[in-house]
C-alpha positions in Angstrom: -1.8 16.4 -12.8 0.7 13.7 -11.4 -0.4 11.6 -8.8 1.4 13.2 -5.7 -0.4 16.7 -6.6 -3.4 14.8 -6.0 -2.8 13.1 -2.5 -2.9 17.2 -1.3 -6.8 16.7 -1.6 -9.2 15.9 0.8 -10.7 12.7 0.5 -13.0 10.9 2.8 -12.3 7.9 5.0 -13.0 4.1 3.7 -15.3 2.2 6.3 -15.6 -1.1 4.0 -13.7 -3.3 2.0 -16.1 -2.6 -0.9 -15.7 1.0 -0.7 -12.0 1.2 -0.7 -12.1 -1.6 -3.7 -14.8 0.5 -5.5 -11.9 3.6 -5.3 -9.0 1.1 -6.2 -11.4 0.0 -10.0 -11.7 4.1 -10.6 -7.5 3.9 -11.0 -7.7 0.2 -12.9 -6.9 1.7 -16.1 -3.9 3.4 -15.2 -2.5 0.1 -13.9 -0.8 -2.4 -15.2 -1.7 -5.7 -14.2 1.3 -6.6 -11.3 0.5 -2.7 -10.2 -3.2 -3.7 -9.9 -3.0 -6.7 -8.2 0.0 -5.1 -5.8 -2.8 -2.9 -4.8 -5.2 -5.6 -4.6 -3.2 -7.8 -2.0 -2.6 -4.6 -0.2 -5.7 -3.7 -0.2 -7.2 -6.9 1.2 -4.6 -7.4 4.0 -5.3 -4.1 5.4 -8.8 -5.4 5.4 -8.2 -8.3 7.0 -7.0 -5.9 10.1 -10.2 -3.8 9.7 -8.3 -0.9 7.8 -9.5 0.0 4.7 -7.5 2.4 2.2 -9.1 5.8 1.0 -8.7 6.9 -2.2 -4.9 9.1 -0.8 -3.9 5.7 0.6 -4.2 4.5 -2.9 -2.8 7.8 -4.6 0.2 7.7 -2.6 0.9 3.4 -3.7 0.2 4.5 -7.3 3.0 7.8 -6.8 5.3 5.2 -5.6 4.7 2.9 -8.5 5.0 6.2 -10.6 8.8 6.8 -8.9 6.8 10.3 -8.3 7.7 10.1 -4.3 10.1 7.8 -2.2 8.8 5.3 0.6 11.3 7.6 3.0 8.9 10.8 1.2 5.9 8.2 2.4 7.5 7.7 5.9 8.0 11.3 6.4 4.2 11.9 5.0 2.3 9.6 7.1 4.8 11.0 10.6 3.7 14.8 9.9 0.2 13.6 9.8 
């Protein structure tokens, strides 16, 4: 199953840092290392503004990294939600 066909799930929110970094190690072996730490940084400056990635937030970054959707597909995603 690609990556996009999994963003369709539900998945609960994040309310920590640690939680949305313990989602981000479940994917660490599908990532190379500049993928990884793209995520990383991401993940921590979201943080920083008290927003913390769920595990579709991550899904959709690791799509895009896939070429699997567009950040226009991303754009149009996040409006229709």
């Amino acid at each position: 199953m690609s990556y996009l066909e999994r963003v369709n799930n539900h998945y609960p929110d994040s309310f920590s840092k640690v939680q949305s970094l313990a989602i981000l190690e479940k994917y660490k072996a599908d990532l190379t290392a500049k993928e990884y730490d793209a995520l990383y940084s991401s993940l921590c400056s979201h943080a920083l503004e008290n927003m913390y990635l769920n595990e579709k937030d991550i899904l959709v970054s690791i799509a895009h990294f896939r070429n699997e959707i567009s950040l226009d597909e991303i754009v149009e995603m996040v409006k229709a939600s």
